[in-house]
N, C-alpha and C positions, 0 to 999 in steps of 0.2 A: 656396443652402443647402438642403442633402434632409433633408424631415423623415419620420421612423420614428414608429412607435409602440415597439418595444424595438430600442436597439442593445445587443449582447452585446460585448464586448469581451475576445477571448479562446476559443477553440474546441476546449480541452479536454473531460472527462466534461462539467463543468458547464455551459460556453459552449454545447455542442453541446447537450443536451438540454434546455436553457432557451429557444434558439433554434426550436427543432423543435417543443415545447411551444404557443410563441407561436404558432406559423409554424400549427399544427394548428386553432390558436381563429380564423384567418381577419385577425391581425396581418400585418402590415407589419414584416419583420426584417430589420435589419444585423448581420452579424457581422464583426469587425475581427479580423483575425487577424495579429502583427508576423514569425509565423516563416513558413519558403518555403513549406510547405504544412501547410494545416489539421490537426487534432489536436491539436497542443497538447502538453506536456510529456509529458500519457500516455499520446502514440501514439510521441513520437522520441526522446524521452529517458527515461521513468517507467516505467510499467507496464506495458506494451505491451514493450522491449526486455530488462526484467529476465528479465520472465516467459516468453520467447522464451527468452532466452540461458539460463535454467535450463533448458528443457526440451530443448535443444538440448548444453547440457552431460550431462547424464542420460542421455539417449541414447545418442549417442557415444563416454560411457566407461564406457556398458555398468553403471553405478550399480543399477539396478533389480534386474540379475541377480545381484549379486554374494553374495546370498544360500544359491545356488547354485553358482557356480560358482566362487568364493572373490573375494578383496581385486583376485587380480590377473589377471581376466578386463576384457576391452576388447573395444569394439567395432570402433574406430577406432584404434590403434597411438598412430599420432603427431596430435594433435589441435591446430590453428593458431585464432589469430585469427580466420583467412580463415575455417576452419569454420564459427565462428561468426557471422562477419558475413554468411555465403550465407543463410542461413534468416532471420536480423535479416531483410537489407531485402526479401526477399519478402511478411511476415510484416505490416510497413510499411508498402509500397504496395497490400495488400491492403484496411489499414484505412484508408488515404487514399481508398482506389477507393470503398472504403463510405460512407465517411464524405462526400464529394463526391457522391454519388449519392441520397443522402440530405437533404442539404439541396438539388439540385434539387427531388426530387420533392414535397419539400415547400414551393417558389418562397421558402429563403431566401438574401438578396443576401447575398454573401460578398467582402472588398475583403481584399487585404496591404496591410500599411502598420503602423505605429506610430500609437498615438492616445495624445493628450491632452487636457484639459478647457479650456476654454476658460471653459465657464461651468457651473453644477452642469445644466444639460441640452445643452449644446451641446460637441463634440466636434471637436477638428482631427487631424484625419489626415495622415499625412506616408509618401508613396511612397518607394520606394528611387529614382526619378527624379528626386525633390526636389519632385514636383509635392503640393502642400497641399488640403488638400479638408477644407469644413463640414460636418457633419451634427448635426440634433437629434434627438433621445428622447423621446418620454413616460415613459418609463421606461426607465433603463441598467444592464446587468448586470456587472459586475465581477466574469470570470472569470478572471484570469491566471495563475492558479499559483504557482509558485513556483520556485525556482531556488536553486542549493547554495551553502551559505556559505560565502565565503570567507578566511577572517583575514589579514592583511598578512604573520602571522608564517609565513604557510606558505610554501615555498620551490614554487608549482606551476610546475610547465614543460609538460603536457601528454603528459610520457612516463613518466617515472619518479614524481611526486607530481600526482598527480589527483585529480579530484575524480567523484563519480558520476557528469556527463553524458559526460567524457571519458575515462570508461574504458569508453564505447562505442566508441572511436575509436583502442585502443591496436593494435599493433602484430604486437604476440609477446606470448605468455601468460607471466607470469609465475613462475618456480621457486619462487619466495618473494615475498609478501605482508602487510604490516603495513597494517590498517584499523582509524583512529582515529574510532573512535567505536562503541557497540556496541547502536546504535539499529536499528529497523526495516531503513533500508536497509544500513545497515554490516552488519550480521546476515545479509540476505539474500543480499547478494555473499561477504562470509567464507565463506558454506558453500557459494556457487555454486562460488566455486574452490576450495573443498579436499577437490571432489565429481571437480575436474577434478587432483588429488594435485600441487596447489599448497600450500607449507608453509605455513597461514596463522597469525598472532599478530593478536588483537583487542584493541585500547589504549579503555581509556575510565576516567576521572576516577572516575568511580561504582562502587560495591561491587557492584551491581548490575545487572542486563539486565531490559529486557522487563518492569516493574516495575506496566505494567495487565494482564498475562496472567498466571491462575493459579498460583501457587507451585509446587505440585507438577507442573505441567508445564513451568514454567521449569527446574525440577531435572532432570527425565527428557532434557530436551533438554540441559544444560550436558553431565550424563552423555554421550551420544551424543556431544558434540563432542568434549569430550575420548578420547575412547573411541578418537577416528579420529586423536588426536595432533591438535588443535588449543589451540594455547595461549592462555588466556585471561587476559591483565594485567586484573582488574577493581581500579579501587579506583586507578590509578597515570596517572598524567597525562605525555602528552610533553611534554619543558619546551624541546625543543631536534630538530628536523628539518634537515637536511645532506645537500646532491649531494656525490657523492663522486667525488675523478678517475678512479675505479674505473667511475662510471657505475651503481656503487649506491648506496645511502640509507640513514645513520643516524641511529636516532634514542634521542633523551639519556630517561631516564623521574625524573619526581622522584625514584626511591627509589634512582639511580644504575645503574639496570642500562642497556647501550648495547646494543640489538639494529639490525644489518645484515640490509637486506631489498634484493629488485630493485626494489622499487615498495612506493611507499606510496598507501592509499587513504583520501583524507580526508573522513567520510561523517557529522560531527557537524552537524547541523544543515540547513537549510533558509529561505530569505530571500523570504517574499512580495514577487513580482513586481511591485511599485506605483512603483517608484522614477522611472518615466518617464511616468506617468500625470498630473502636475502636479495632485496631492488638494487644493491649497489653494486655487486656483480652483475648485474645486465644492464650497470648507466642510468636506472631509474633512482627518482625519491619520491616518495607520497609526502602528502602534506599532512598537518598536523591533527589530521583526525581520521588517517590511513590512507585518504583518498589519491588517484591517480587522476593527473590529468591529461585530455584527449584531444584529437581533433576532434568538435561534434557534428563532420561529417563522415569522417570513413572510423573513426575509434581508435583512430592510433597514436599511440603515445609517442614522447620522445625519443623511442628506439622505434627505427622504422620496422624491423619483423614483428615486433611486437604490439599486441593491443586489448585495451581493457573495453568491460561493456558490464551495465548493470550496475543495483548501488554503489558497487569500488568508485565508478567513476562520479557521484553524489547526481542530484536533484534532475530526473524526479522521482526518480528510485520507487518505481514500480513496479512489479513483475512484468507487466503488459509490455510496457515498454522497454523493459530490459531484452524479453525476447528479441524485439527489434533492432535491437542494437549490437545483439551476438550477434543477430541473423549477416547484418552487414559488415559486420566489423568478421567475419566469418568469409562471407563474398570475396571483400577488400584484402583480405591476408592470402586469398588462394588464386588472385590475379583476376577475378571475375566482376560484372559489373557491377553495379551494385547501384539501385536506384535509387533516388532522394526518397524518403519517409514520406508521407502525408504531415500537410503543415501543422492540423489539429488532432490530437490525440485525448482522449477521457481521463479525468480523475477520477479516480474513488475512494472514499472515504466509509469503510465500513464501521461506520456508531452506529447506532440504536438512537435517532434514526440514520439510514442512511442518505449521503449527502455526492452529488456527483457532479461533476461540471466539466464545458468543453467549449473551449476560445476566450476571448475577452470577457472582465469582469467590469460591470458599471464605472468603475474606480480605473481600470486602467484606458477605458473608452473616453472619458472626462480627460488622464491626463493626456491622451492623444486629440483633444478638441475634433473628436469626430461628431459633427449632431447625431441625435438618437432619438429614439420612445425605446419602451420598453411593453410589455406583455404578459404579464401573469396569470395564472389558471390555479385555483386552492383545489386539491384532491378532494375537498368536501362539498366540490360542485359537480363530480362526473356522476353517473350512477354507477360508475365499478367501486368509486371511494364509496359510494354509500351502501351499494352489498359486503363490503368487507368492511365496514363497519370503522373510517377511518375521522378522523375528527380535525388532522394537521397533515402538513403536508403541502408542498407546493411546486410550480416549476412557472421560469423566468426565464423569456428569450428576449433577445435586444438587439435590436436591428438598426440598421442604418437609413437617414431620412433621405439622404443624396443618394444611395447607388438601392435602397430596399431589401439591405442581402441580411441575413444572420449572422450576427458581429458571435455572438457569446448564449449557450444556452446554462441556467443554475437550478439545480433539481435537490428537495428533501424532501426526504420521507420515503415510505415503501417502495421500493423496487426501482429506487434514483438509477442504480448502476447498470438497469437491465434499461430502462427509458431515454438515457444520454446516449444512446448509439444513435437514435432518430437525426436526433439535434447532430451528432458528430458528422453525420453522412451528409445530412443539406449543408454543414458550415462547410465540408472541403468539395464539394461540387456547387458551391459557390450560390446557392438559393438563397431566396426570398422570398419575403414576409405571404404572397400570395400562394406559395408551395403549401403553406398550413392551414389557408382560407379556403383555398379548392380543392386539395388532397381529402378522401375517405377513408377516414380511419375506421378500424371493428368496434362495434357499439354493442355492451359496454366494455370499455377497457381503460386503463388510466392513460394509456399514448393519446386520446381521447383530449387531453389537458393540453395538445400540444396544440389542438386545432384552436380551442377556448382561449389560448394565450397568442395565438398568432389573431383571433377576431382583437381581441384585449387591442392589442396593438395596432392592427389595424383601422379601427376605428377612431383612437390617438390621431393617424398618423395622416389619415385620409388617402384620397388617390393619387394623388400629385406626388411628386419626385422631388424635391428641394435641392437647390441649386443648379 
């Protein structure tokens, strides 16, 4: 039996930078990895392929330009699967190549195999050769991820009713598309294909979308969707999904309307990865959707050697912030310090368009009765939106009338997730409204929109301080 000081279990964001973490303090690391090569859900199935195939969709059908050169300019004519999947797996083995490069040089051991507990510090590993291998911990990281849910009632085959990992794997793009469910990921595929003028129809139970992002930016993006003819059933539940001998897919909706699609995508939900991990040999139980619960300061569960990081442990289940949470929850298992996080961390939301935000949302500043203004800047007023040729698009900051600091910055449209780090840096060194009134930003550029939305606001707000 080999004993570790941290086994990672799992070499996604969080497995890999807990690993690395350890591996940098002069630890002794295993990392167990069950798929064929390292990454983890967000280098072959997650983040890593979404965000490829968007950028890859964009491209290709010439999306960017169409500002210019109208609806029915292309890059690329006729745009296949194949297209897409040539850039995936380059894209893939790029971040394998790093990602294996990386933990050599940092000497962490790295084994494939399936593990499970044996005892709360001691782990069996199980080869695809059938060969079984011990190892203990002084402290275990429980990074597995996550994996899409599946319901019995879904009729999936893999071609025509998929689920998010499998519709890396389809065939022929689809003419039409029905995506049940109108969460993060169902959201970000909806507008990958109807960026690639796939009919798309989005089904979800809820009146709602996108329900922790700003109001007024959920609204400006429903507009855009609809705008491009994408249909949005909110509020209506599929009671009834059917292959058809046609080799299309109908499906029944509570309120009786039957829409026929090529493909359906089934994108509600998400199942922490624990199920093969045997939790009650080491004192643990997940909850009813796999998930482990933590302290959310150091990541340790209710076995003190033990600790999860990443979506196992649910929301907000990001890569970004997963990193961070191995990172510490990495620290914390190998006796070392480990500093508090920064209070404010970025969302991203990769649709078409993109959508990003960081701090407070209008809605949560109201139910904290903090006074406010706010500040908006439309990308069709910089001249960078108007050399690239942009028509929509905006960004929203929202500041405070009594102390004039940056409560919440809300960004859509091009390059939201590259522009919200601006806004992330003044919200956690604690700036105000005058940081964006006297700051020089590079002319043209869309950060440009940050100065246009801090005058917005400023002129609201006046010079005085309130209360």
């Amino acid at each position: 039996m080999t004993q570790f000081d941290l086994i990672v279990v799992g070499s996604g964001p969080a497995g890999r930078r807990g690993a690395i973490q350890a591996a940098k303090l002069g630890k002794k690391v295993l990392v167990i990895e069950q798929g064929k090569r390292v990454g983890g859900v967000s280098v072959h199935t997650g983040t890593i392929p979404s965000k490829t195939l968007r950028e890859t969709a964009l491209n290709l059908s010439g999306w960017r330009e169409r500002g210019f050169y109208g609806r029915s300019y292309r890059v690329k004519q006729e745009i296949s699967a194949e297209d897409l999947r040539r850039r995936l797996i380059i894209t893939l083995n790029h971040e394998v190549e790093v990602l294996e490069h990386q933990f050599a040089r940092n000497r962490v051991q790295h084994i494939r195999g399936r593990a499970s507990f044996v005892a709360p510090s001691t782990l069996e590993i199980t080869k695809d050769d059938g060969e079984n291998l011990l190892v203990t911990g002084a402290g275990i990281l429980l990074a597995v991820g996550t994996k899409p849910f599946r319901p019995d009632y879904m009729p999936f085959d893999g071609k025509t009713v998929v689920d998010s990992d499998e519709l890396l794997e389809i065939k022929e793009l689809p003419r039409s598309l029905v995506v049940i469910g109108a969460g993060v990921i169902g959201i970000e595929y909806a507008t990958i294909f109807s960026a690639l003028d796939t009919q798309v129809t989005v089904v979800d139970p809820k009146g709602t979308m996108l329900d922790f992002i700003d109001k007024e930016i959920v609204e400006d993006f429903t507009y855009q969707l609809r705008d491009r003819s994408m249909k949005l059933c909110l509020g209506q539940k599929a009671e009834k999904v059917e292959r058809l001998d046609s080799g299309k897919v109908a499906l029944t909706l509570d309120n009786g309307r039957r829409i026929t699609t090529d493909m359906v995508l089934f994108a509600a939900g998400r199942m922490g990865a624990t199920d093969a991990l045997n939790l009650p040999a080491a004192g643990l139980e997940a909850d009813g959707r796999g998930r482990l619960k933590v302290n959310p300061e150091t990541f340790e569960t209710a076995v003190p050697n033990i600790f999860a990081a990443g979506d196992v442990v649910g929301f907000p289940s990001l890569a970004s912030t997963s990193m961070e949470q191995g990172r510490v929850a990495a620290r914390v298992a190998v006796g070392a310090i480990a500093k508090e996080p920064q209070k404010y961390f970025p969302y991203g939301i990769y649709a078409v368009p993109e959508i990003s935000t960081c701090g407070l949302s209008e809605e949560e500043v109201k139910e904290r009765g903090i006074p406010y203004e706010c500040g908006i800047a439309r990308f069709r007023e910089t001249s960078r939106g108007h050399i690239m040729g942009l028509d929509a698009g905006l960004l929203k900051m929202i500041f405070s009338l009594k102390t004039r600091r940056l409560l919440g910055v809300h960004i859509i449209g091009e390059g939201a997730t590259e522009l919200v780090h601006i806004g992330q840096a003044v919200l956690n060194l604690k700036g105000t409204v005058e940081y964006f009134v006297e700051n020089t930003f590079n002319y043209p550029t869309l950060a440009e929109a940050y100065k246009i939305a801090g005058l917005d606001a400023w002129n609201r707000m006046g010079e005085i301080k309130v209360g």
